[in-house]
Each structure stands twice: as C-alpha cells, then as structure tokens.
GURO-399182 format. One line per 10 residues: number of its first residue (from 1); their letters; for each residue x, y, z of C-alpha. Coordinates in Angstrom, 1 decimal. Layout:
<rs>
NUM	A	X,Y,Z | ...
</rs>
This chain:
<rs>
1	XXXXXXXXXX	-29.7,8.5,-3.4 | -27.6,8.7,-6.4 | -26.5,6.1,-9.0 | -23.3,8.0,-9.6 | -19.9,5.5,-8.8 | -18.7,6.5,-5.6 | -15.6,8.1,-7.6 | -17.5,10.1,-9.5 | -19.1,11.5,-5.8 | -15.7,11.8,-4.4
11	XXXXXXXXXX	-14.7,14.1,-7.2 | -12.2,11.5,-9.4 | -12.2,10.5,-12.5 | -11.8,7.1,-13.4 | -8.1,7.3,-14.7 | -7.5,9.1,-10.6 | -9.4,6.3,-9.0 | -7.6,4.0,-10.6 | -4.3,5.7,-9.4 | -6.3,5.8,-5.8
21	XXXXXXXXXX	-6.7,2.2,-5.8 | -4.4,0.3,-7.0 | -1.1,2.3,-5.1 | -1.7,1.0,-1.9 | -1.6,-3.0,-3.5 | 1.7,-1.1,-5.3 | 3.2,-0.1,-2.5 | 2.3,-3.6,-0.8 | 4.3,-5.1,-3.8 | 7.3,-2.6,-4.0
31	XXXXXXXXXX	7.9,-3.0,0.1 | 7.6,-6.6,-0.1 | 10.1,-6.4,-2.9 | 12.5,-4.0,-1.5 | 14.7,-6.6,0.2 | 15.0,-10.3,-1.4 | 13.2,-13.3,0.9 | 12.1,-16.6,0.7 | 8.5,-17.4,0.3 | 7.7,-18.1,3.6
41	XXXXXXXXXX	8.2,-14.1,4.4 | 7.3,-12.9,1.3 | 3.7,-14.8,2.2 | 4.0,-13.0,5.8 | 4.6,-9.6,4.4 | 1.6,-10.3,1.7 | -0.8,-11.2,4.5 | 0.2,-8.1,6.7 | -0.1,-6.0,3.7 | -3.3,-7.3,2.6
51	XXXXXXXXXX	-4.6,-6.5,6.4 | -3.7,-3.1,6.5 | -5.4,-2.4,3.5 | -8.1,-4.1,4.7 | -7.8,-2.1,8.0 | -8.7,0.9,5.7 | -12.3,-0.2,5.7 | -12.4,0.8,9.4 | -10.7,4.2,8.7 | -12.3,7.3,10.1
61	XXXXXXXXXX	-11.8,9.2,6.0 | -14.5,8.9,3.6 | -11.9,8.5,0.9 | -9.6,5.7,2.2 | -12.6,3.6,3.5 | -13.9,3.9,-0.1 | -10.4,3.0,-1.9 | -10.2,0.4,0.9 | -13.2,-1.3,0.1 | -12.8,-1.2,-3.7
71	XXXXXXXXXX	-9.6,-2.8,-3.3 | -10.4,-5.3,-0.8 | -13.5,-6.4,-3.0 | -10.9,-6.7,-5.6 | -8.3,-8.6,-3.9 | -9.3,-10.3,-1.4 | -10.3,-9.7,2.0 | -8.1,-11.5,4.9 | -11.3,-11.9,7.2 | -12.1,-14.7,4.6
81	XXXXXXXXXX	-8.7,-16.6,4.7 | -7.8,-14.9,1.2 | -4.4,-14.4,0.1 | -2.7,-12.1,-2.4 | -0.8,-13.7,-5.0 | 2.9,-12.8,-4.5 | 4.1,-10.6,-7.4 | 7.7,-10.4,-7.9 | 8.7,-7.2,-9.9 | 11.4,-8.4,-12.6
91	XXXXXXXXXX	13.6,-5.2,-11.4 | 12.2,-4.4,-7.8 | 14.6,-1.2,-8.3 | 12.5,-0.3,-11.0 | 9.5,-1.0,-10.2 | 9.7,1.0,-6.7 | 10.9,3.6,-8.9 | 7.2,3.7,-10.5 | 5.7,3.8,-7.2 | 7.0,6.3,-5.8
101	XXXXXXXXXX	6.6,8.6,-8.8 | 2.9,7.1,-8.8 | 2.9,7.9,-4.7 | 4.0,11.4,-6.0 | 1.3,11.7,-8.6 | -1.7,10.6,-6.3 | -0.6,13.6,-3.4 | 0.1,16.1,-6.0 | -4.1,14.6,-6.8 | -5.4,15.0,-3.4
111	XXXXXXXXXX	-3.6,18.2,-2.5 | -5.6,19.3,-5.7 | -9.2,17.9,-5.3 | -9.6,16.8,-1.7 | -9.7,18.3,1.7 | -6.1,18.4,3.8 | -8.0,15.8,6.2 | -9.2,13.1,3.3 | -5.2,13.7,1.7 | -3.0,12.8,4.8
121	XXXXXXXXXX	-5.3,10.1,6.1 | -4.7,8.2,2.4 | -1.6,9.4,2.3 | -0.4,8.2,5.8 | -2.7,4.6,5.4 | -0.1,3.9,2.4 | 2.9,4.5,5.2 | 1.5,2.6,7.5 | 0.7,-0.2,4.6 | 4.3,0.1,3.6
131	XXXXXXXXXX	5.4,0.3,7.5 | 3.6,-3.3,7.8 | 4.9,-4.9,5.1 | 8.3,-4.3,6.1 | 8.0,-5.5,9.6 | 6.4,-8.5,9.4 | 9.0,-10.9,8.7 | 12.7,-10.5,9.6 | 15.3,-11.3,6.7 | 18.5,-12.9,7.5
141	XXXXXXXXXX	19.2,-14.8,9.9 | 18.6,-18.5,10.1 | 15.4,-20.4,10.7 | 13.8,-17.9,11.4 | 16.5,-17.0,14.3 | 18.2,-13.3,14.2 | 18.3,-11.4,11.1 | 17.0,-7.6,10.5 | 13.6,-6.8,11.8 | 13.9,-3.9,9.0
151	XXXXXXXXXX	16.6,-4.3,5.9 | 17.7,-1.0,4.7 | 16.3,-1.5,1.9 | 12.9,-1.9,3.2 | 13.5,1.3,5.7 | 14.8,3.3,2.4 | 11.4,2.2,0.2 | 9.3,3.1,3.4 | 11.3,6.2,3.7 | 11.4,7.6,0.8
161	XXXXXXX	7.9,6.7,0.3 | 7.2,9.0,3.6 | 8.9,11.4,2.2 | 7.4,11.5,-1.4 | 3.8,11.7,0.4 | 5.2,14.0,3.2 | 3.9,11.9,6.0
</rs>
C-alpha cells in the first residue's frame, strides 16, 4: 500500500486534478446557467446535477470514480439529503465560455496521460452531467405547465460541450 494521493497514482499533478475535479461541478453550474429560471428549477437542476456526479462513484473507470468521490466528499453527497449551493455566474455567457475552454483543456490532459478508456468515460460522465442538468426542469411555461423540456440554450451549452470533449 502506498501513501501517495490517489492523483499522484493516477499520474496528475495537483494543478490537473484540480482541473479533473472541479469541471464536472463547472459544467453543473454553466448548464444550470445556460437558460435563466426561477429557483424552484434552478434547485431541480442542482439536485440532478449533484446526482450524476454522484453517480460517478458507481462508474466502471478508475479515474471518474476517483474524481467522483473527491468531489462528492467535497460537495456533498445527495444520498445524505445534501444540496449544492446554487451559484449564479454574473455573465453565464462568460462563464460557459471558461468551461468549455476548461472542458477543452482537461481532454487535451487525458488524451495526453490516460488510456482512451479512462478519457471518454470522464469525458462522456461530464455530458451526461451536463445532459441532466438540462433536463430536469422544463422552463417556460406556467406553473410548472408546458414550457421547453430543453431551451436552446441549454441544448447549445450541452452541445457544444459534446463537441469540445468529442463525445
């Protein structure tokens, strides 16, 4: 057994793990922020974002199980009834900006130091993160009655986002 951080075994350094593990709770904030809703579905996207990273605890990849479960211990873990706090970006246009460039930065990382597998399992766990934020709350509408499942500003985040990791 080694005392080395799990990082450090996966072959990061800790400026790249902290890229690793804080994009997925970025990409939770910038699809949640993609499309302007009250707080009731800003809470419901939270909670569905906060799941699927938790979900990544389950995930067959050494490497998002790890991220997952640093983030998770960070955060908060749904099972327990914890909640994110909702973060409103100042300039959501901005700020999805960043993460997508950041998105950009962590595949060009993976494609670099781990294996094909390990890369498109995190990089389709932030899709799918991304993909669940979107969907959980329809906007529009009223009480709670019609509206878009998916704005297109949420399907353009979670598009480009696919595209930037090529999932």
């Amino acid at each position: 057994m080694t005392d080395l951080p799990l990082s450090t075994e996966l072959g990061f350094t800790d400026s790249e793990w902290g890229l690793l593990v804080g994009l997925p709770q970025s990409v939770l904030t910038a699809a949640s922020a993609a499309e302007h809703d009250g707080t009731r579905r800003t809470l419901a996207e939270n909670a569905a974002g906060l799941e699927a990273i938790a979900e990544g605890r389950e995930s067959p990849s050494p490497l998002v199980t790890a991220v997952a479960g640093e983030l998770v211990a960070r955060v908060g873990d749904p099972e327990s009834g914890e909640e994110l706090p909702s973060i409103s970006p100042a300039d959501p246009v901005a700020y999805a900006k960043d993460v997508l460039a950041r998105a950009g930065e962590a595949a060009a990382l993976l494609a670099a130091k781990s294996s094909e597998g390990e890369a498109g399992a995190y990089k389709h766990w932030l899709v799918t993160i991304a993909e669940q934020v979107v969907t959980a709350a329809p906007s529009g509408g009223i009480l709670g009655i019609g509206g878009d499942v998916v704005t297109d500003s949420e399907r353009t985040f979670r598009d480009q986002l696919s595209a930037v990791l090529n999932d």
